[in-house]
matplotlib code that plots the C-alpha trace (Angstrom):
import matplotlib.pyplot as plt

x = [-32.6, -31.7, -29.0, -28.9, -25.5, -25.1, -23.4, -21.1, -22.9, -20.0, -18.7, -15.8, -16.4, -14.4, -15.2, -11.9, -8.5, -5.8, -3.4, -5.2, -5.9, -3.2, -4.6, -3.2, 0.4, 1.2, -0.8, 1.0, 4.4, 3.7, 2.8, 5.6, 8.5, 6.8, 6.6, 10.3, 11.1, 9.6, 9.3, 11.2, 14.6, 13.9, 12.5, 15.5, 18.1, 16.2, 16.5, 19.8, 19.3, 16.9, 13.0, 10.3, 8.9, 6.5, 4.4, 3.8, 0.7, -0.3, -3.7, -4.7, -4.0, -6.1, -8.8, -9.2, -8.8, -11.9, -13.6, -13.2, -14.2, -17.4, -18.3, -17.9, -20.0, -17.2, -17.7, -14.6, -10.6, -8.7, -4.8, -3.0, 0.5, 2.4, 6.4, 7.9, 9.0, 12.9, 13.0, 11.5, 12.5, 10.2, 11.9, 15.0, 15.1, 12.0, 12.9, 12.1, 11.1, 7.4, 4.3, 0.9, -1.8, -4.3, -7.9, -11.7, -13.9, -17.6, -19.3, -22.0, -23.9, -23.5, -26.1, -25.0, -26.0, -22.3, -20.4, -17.5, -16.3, -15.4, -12.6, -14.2, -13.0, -13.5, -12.8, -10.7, -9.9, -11.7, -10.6, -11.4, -9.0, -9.2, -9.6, -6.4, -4.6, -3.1, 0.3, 3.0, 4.1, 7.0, 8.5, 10.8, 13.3, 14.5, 13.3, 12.9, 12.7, 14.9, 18.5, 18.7, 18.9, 16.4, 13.6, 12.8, 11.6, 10.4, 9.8, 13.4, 15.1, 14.3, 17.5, 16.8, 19.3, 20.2, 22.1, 25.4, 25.0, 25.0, 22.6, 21.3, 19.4, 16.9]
y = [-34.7, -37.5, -37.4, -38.5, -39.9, -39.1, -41.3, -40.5, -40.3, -42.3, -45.6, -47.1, -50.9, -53.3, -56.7, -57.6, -56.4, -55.5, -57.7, -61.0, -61.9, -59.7, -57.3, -54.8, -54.7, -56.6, -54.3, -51.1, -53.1, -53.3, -49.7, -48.3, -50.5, -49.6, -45.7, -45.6, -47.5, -45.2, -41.9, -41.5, -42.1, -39.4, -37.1, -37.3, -37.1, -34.3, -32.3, -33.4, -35.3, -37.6, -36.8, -37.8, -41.3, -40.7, -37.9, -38.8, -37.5, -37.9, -39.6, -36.4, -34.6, -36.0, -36.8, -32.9, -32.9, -34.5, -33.1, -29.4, -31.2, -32.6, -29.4, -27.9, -30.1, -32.9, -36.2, -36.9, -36.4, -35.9, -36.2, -34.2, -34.8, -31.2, -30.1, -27.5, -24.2, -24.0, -21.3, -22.9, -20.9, -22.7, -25.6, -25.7, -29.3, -29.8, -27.4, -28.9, -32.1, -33.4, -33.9, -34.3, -32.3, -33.7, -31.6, -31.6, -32.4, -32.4, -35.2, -33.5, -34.9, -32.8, -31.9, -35.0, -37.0, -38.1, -37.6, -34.5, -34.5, -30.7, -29.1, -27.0, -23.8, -21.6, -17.9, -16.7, -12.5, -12.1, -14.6, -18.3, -21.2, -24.7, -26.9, -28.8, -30.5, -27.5, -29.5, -29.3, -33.0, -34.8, -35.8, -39.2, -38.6, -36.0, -36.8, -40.4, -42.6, -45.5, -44.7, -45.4, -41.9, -43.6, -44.0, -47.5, -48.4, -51.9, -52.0, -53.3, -52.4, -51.7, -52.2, -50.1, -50.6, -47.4, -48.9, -46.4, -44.9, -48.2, -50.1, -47.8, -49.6, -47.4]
z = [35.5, 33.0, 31.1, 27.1, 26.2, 22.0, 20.0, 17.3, 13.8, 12.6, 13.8, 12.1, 11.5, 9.4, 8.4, 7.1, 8.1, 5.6, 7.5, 7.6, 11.4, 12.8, 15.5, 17.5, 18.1, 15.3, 12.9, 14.6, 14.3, 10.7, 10.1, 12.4, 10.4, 7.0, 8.5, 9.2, 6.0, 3.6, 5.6, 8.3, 7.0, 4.4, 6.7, 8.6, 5.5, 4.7, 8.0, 9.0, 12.6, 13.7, 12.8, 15.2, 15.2, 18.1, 20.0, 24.1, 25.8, 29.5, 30.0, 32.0, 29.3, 26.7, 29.0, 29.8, 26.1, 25.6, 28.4, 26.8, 23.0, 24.8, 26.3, 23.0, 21.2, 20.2, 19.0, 17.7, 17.2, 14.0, 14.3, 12.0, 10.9, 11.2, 11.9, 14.2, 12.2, 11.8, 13.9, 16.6, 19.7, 22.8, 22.2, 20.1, 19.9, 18.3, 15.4, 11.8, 13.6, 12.7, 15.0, 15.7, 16.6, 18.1, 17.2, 18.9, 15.8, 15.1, 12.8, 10.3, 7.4, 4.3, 1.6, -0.2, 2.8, 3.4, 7.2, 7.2, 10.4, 11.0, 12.9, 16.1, 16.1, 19.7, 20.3, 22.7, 23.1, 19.5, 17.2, 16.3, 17.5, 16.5, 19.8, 20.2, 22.8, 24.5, 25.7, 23.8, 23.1, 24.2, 20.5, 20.4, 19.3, 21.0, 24.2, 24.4, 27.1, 25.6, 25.3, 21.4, 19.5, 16.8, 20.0, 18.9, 22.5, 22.7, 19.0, 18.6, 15.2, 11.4, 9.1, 6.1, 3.2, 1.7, -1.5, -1.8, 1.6, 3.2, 5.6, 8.8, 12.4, 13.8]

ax = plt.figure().add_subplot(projection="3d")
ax.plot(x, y, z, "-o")
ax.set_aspect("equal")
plt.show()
């Protein structure tokens, strides 16, 4: 039996980066610093504790992940940015805080011959579910594995001045 390996209808390709020659960590150290800097400290005003600057997954768990979007017809992942209701009762700690969740999607070409890349919905006891990582994620902060309440890890600190209220680290 031979096996045919698809590829995905859409491959992202840039010829020029936004950042001049920067690649990689630097690029995610720019995003991250400009994340906290104009989100994440407002977020967190706005909830009253620490938001979430990261979501943690195993390896094993997004490679069953993708093993369950392949066999469902998956040729791609869409992250979407989401928070924890307030009432969150699971996990208390997580309540109000934001995360991602991390979907199975499906690339197809639209009557206008452009790509939509589609959420996959399965059923399970009668009723559609979107494919997601089924794992709840380990959110940073509140768990984190530095010992900073802000989770900066080993992207060291962002001073953000917040004129009357003063300067904050995180």
């Amino acid at each position: 039996m031979t096996k045919e390996e698809k590829k995905s209808v859409w491959v992202n390709k840039t010829t020029q980066r936004p950042y001049g020659e920067r690649s990689g960590a630097s690029e995610a150290d720019v995003f991250i610093r400009e994340y906290k800097k104009t989100r994440w400290v407002h977020n967190s005003e706005r909830i009253g504790k620490p938001d979430s600057l990261s979501a943690w997954y195993s390896i094993e768990d997004i490679e069953k992940f993708l093993a369950k979007a392949k066999s469902n017809g998956g040729d791609g992942i869409k992250f979407y940015f989401g928070a924890y209701p307030e009432n969150y009762k699971q996990m208390p700690e997580y309540a109000g805080r934001q995360t991602l969740v991390t979907v199975a999607t499906k690339s197809k070409i639209t009557i206008e011959g452009t790509i939509a890349n589609k959420d996959i919905y399965t059923i399970s006891k009668g009723k559609a579910k979107i494919l997601s990582v089924d794992s709840i994620t380990k959110l940073c902060p509140p768990i984190c594995s530095s010992n900073s309440e802000g989770g900066t890890g080993d992207l060291g600190i962002t001073i953000i001045d917040r004129g009357e209220k003063g300067m904050e680290l995180i």
